[in-house]
N, CA, C and O atoms as CSV, one atom per row, in Angstrom:
chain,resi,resn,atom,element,x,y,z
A,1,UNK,N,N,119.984,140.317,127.012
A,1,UNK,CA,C,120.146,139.362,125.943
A,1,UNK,C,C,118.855,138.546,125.797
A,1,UNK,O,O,118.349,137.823,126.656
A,2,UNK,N,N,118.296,138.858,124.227
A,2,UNK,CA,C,117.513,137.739,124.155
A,2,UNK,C,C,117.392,136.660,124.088
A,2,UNK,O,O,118.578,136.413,124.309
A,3,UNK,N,N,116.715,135.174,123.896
A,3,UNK,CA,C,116.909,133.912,123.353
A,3,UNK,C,C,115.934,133.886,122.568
A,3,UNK,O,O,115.006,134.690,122.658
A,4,UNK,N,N,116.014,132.721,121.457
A,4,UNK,CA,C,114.501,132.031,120.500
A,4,UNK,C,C,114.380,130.910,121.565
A,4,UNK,O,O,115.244,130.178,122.049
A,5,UNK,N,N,113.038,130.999,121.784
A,5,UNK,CA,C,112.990,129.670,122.452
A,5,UNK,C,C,112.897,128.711,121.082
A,5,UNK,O,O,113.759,127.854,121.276
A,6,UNK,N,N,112.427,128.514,120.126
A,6,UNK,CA,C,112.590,127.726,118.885
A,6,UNK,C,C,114.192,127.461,119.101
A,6,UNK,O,O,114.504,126.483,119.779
A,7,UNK,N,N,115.148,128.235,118.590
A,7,UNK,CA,C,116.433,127.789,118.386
A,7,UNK,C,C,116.942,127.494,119.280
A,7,UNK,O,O,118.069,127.069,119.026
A,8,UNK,N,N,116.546,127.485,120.915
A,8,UNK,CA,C,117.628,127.200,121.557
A,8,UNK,C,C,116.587,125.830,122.402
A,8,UNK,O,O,116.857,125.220,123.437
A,9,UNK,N,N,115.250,125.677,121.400
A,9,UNK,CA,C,114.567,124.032,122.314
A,9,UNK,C,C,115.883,122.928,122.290
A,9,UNK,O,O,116.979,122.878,121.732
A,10,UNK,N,N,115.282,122.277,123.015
A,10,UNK,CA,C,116.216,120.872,123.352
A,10,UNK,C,C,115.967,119.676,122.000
A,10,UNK,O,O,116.651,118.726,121.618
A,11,UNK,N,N,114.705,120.232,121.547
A,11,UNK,CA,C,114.412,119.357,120.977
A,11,UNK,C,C,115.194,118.972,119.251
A,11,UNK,O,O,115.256,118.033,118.457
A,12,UNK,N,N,115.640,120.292,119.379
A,12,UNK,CA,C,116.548,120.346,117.800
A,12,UNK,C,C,118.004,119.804,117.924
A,12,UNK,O,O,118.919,120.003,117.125
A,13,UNK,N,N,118.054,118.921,119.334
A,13,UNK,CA,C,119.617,118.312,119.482
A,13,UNK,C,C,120.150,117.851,118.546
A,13,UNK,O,O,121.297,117.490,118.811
A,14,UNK,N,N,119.825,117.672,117.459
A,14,UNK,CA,C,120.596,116.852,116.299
A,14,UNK,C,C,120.906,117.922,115.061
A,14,UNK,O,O,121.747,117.768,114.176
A,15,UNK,N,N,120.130,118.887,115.211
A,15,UNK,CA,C,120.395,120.176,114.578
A,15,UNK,C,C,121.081,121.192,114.542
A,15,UNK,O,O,121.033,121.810,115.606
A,16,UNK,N,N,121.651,121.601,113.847
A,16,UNK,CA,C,123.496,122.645,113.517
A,16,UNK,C,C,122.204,124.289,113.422
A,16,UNK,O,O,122.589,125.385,113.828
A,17,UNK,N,N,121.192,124.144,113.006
A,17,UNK,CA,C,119.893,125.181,113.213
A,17,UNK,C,C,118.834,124.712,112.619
A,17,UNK,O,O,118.538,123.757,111.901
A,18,UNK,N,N,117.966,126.294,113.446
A,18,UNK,CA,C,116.679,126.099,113.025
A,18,UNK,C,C,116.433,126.712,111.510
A,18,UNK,O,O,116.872,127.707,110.933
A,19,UNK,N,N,115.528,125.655,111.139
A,19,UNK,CA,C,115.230,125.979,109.869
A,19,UNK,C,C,113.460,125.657,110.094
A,19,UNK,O,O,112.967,124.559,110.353
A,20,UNK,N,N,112.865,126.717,109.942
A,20,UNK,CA,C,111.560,126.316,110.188
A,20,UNK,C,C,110.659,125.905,108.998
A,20,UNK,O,O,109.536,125.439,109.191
A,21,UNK,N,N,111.327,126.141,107.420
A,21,UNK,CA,C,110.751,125.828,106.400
A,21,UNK,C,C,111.240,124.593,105.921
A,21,UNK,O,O,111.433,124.452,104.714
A,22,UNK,N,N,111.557,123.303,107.055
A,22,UNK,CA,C,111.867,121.604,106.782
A,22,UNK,C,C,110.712,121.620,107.607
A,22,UNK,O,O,110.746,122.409,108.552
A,23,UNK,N,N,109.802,120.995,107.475
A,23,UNK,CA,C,108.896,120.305,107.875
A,23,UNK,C,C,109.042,119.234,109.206
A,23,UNK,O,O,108.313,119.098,110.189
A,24,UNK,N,N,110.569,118.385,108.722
A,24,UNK,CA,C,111.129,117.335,109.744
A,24,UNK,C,C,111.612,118.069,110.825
A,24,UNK,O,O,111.384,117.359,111.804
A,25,UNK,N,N,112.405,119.576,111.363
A,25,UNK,CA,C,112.437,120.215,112.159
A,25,UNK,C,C,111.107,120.749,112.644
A,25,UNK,O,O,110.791,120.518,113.811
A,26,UNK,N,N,110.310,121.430,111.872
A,26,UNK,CA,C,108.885,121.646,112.595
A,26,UNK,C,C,108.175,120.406,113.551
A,26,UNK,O,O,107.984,120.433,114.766
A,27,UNK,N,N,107.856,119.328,112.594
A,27,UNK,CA,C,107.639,118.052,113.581
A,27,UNK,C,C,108.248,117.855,114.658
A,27,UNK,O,O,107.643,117.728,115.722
A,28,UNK,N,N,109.764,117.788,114.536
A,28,UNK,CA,C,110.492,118.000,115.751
A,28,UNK,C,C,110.175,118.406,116.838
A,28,UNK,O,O,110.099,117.758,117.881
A,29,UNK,N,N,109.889,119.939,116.599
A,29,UNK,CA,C,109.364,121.001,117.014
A,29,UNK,C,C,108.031,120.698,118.099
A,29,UNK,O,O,107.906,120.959,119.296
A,30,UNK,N,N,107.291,120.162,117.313
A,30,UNK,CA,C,105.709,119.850,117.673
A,30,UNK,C,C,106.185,118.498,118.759
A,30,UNK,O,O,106.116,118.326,119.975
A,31,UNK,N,N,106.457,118.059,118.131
A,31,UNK,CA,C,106.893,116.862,118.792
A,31,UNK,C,C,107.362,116.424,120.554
A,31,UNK,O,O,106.739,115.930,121.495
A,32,UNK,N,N,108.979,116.979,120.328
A,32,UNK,CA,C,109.736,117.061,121.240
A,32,UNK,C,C,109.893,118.515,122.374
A,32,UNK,O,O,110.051,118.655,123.587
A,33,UNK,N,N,109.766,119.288,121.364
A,33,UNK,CA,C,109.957,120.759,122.390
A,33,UNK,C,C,109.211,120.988,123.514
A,33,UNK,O,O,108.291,120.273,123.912
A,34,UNK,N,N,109.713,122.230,124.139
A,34,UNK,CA,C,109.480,122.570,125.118
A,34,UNK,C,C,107.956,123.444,125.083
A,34,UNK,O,O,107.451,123.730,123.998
A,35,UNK,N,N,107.201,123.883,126.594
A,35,UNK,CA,C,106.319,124.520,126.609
A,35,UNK,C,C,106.508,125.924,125.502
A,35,UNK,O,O,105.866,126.449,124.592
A,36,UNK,N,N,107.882,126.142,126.263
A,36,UNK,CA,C,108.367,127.914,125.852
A,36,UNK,C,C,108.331,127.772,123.912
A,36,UNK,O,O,108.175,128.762,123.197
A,37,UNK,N,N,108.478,126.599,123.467
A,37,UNK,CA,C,109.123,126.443,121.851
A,37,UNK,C,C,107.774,126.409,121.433
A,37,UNK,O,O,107.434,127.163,120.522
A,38,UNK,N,N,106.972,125.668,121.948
A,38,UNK,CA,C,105.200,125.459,121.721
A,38,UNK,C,C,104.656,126.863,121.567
A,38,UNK,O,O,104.194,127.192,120.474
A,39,UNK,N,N,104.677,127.867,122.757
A,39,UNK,CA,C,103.952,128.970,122.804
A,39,UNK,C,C,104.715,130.072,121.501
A,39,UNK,O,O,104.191,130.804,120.662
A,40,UNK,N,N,105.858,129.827,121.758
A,40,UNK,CA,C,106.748,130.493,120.321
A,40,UNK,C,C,105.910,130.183,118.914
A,40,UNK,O,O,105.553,131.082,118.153
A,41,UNK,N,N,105.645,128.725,118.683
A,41,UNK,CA,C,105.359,128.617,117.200
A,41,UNK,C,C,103.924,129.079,117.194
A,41,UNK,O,O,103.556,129.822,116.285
A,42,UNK,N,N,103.026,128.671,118.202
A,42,UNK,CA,C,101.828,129.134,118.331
A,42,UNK,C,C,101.584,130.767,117.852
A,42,UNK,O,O,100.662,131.160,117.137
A,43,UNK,N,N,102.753,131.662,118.497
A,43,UNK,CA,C,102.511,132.927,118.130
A,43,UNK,C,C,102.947,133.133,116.720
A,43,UNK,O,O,102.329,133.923,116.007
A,44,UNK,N,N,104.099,132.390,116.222
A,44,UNK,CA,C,104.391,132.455,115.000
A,44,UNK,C,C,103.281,131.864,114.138
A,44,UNK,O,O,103.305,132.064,112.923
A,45,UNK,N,N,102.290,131.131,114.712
A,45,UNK,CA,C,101.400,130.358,113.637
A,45,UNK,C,C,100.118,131.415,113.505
A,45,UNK,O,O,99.433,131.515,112.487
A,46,UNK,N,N,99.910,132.235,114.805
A,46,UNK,CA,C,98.814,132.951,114.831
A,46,UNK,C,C,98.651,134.080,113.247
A,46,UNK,O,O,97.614,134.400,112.664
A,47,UNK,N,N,99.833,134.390,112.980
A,47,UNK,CA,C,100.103,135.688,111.897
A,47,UNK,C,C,100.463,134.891,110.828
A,47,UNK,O,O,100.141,135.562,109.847
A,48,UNK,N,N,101.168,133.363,110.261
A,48,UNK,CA,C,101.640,133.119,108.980
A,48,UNK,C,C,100.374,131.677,108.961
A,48,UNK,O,O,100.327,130.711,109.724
A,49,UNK,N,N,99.528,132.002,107.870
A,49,UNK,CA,C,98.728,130.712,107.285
A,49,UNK,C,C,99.499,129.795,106.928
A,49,UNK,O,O,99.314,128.691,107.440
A,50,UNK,N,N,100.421,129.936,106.103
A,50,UNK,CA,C,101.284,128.928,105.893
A,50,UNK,C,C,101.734,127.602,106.979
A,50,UNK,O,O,101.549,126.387,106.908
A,51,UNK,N,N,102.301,128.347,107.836
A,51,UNK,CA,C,102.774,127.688,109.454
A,51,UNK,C,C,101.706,127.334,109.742
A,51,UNK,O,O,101.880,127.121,110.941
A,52,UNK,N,N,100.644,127.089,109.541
A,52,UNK,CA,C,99.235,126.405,110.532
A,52,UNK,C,C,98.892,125.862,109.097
A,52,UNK,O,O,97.787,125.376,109.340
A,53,UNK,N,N,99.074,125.665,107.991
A,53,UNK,CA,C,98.912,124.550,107.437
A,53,UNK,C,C,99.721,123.898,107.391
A,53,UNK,O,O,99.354,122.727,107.293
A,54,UNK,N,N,101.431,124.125,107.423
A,54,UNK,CA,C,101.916,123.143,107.250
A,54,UNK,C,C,102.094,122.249,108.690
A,54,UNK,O,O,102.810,121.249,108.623
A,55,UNK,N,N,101.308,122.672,110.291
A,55,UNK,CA,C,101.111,122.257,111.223
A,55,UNK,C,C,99.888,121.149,110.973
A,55,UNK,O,O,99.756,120.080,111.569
A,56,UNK,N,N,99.208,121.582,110.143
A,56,UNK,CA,C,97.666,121.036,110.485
A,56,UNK,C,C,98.634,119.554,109.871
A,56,UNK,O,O,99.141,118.648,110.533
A,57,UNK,N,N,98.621,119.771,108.401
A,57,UNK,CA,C,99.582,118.872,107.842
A,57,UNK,C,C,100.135,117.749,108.245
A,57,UNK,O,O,99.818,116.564,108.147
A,58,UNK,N,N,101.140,118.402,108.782
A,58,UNK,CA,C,102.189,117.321,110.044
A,58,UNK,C,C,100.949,116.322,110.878
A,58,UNK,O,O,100.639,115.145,110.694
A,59,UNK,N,N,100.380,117.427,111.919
A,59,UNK,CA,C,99.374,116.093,112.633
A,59,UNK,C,C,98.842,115.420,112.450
A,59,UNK,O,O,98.489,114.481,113.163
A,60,UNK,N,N,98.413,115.864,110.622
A,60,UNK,CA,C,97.399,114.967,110.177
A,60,UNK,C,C,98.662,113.442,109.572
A,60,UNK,O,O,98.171,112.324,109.413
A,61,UNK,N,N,99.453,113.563,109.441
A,61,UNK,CA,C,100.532,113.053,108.712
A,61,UNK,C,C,101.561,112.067,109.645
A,61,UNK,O,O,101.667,110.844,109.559
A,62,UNK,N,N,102.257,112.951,110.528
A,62,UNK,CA,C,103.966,112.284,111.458
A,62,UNK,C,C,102.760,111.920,112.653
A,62,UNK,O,O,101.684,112.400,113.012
A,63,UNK,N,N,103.446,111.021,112.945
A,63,UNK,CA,C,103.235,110.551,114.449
A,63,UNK,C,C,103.436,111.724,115.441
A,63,UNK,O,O,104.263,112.537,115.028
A,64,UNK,N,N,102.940,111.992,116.533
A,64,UNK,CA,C,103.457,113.203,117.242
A,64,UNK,C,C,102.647,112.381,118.888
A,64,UNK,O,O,101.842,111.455,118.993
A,65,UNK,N,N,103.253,113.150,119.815
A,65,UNK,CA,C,102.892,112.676,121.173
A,65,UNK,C,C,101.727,113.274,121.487
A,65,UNK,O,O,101.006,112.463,122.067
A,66,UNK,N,N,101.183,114.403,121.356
A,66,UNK,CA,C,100.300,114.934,121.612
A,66,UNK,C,C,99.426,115.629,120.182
A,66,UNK,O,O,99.501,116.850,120.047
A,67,UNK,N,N,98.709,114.913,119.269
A,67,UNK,CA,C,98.410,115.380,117.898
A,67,UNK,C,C,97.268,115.899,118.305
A,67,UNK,O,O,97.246,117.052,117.875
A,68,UNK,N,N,95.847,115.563,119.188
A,68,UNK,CA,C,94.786,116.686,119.451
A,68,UNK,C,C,95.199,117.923,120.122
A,68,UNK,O,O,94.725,119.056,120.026
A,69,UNK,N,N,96.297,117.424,120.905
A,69,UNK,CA,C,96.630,118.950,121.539
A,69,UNK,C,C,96.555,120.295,120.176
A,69,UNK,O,O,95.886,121.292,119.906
A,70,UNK,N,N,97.592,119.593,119.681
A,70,UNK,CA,C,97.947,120.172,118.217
A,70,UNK,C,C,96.626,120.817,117.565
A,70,UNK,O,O,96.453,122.036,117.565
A,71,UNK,N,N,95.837,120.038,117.087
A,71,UNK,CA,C,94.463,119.980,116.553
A,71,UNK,C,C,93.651,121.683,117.361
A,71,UNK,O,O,93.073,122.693,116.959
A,72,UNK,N,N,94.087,121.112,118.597
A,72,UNK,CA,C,92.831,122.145,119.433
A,72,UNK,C,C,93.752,123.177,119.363
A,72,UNK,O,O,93.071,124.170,119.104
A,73,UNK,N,N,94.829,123.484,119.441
A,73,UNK,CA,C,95.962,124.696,119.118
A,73,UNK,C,C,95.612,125.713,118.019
A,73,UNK,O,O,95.473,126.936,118.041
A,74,UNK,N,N,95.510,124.720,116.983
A,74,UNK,CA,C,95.143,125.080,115.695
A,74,UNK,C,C,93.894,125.530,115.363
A,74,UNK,O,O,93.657,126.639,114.883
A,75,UNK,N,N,92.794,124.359,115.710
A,75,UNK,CA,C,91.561,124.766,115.397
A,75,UNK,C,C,91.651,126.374,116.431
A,75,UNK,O,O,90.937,127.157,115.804
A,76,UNK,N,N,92.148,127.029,117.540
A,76,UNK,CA,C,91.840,128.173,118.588
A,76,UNK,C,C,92.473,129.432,117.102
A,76,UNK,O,O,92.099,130.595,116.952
A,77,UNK,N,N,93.399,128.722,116.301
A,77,UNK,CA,C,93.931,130.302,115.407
A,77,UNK,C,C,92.897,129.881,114.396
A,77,UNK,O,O,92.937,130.801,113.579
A,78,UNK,N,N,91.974,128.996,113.974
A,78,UNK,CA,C,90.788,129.302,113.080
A,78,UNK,C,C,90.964,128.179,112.043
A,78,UNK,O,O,90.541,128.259,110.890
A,79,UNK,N,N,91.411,127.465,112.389
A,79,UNK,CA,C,92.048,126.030,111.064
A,79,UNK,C,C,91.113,125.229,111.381
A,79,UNK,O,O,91.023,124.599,112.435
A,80,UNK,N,N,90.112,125.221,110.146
A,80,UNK,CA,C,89.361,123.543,110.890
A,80,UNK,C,C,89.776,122.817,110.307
A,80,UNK,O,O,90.348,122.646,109.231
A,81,UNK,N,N,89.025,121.740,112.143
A,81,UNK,CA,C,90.298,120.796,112.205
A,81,UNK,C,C,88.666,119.536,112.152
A,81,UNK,O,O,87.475,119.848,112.169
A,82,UNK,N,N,89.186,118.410,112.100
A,82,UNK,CA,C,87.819,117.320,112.440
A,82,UNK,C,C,88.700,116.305,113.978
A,82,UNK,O,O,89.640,115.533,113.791
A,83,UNK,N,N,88.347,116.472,114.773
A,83,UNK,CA,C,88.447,115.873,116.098
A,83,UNK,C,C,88.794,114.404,115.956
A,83,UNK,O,O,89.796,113.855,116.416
A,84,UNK,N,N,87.446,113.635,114.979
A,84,UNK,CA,C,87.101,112.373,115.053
A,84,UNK,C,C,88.338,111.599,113.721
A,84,UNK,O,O,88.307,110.421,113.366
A,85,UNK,N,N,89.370,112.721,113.182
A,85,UNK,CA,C,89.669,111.629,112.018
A,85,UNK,C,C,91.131,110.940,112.647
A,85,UNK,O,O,91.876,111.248,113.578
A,86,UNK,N,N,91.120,109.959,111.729
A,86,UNK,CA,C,92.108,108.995,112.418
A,86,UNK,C,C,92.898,109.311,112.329
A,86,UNK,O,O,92.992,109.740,111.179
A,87,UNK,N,N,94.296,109.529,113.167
A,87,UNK,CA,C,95.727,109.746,113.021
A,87,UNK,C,C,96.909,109.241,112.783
A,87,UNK,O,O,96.538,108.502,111.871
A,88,UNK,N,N,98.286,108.992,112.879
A,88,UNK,CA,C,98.264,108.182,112.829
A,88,UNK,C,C,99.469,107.468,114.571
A,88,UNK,O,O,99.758,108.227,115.497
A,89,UNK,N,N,99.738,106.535,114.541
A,89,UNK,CA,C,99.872,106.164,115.684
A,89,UNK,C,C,101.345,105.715,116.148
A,89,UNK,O,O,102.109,104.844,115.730
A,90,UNK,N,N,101.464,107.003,117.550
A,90,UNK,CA,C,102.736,106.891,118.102
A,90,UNK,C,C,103.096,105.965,118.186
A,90,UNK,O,O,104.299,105.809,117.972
A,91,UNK,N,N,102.376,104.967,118.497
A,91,UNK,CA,C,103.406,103.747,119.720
A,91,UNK,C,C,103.862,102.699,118.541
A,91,UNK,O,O,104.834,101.943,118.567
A,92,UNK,N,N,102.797,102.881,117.404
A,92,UNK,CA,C,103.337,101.461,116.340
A,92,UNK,C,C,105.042,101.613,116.109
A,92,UNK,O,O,105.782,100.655,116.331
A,93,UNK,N,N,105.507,102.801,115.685
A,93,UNK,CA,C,106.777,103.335,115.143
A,93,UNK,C,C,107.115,102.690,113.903
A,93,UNK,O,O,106.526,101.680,113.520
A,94,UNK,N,N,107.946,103.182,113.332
A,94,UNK,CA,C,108.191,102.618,111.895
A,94,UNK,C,C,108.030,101.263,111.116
A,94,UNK,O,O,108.344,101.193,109.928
């Protein structure tokens, strides 16, 4: 038996499923998930342009815990990225 690590992260606890074309689940995604859900979208981002813009997107955009991680993820499948631009910031919150 297989699993998605996407559908079965911890991080979609509030979620009935994955829907990877909401943006607010992708963030999620980026966000909260697990190593295994990370290396999942990574491979899913390597083959769809779409998914690594609408990643670049997000970091540049949602608050996220780790947004250079993100950045350097991205910039490795070929997205440039700029290191130095401002993001915006976890800890303020809404």
């Amino acid at each position: 038996m297989t699993t998605d690590p996407l559908r079965d992260s911890r991080a979609l606890w509030n979620r009935a499923r994955l829907d990877l074309d909401s943006d607010e689940t992708l963030a999620q995604l980026m966000d909260r998930g697990e190593i295994t859900a990370w290396r999942e979208l990574y491979a899913r981002a390597r083959t769809d342009s779409r998914l690594r813009e609408r990643m670049h997107r997000i970091v540049l955009t949602a608050p996220l815990a780790l947004p250079r991680f993100w950045l350097a993820a991205l910039a490795s499948l070929g997205v440039s990225v700029d290191y130095d631009v401002s993001l915006p910031d976890y800890d303020s919150g809404p």
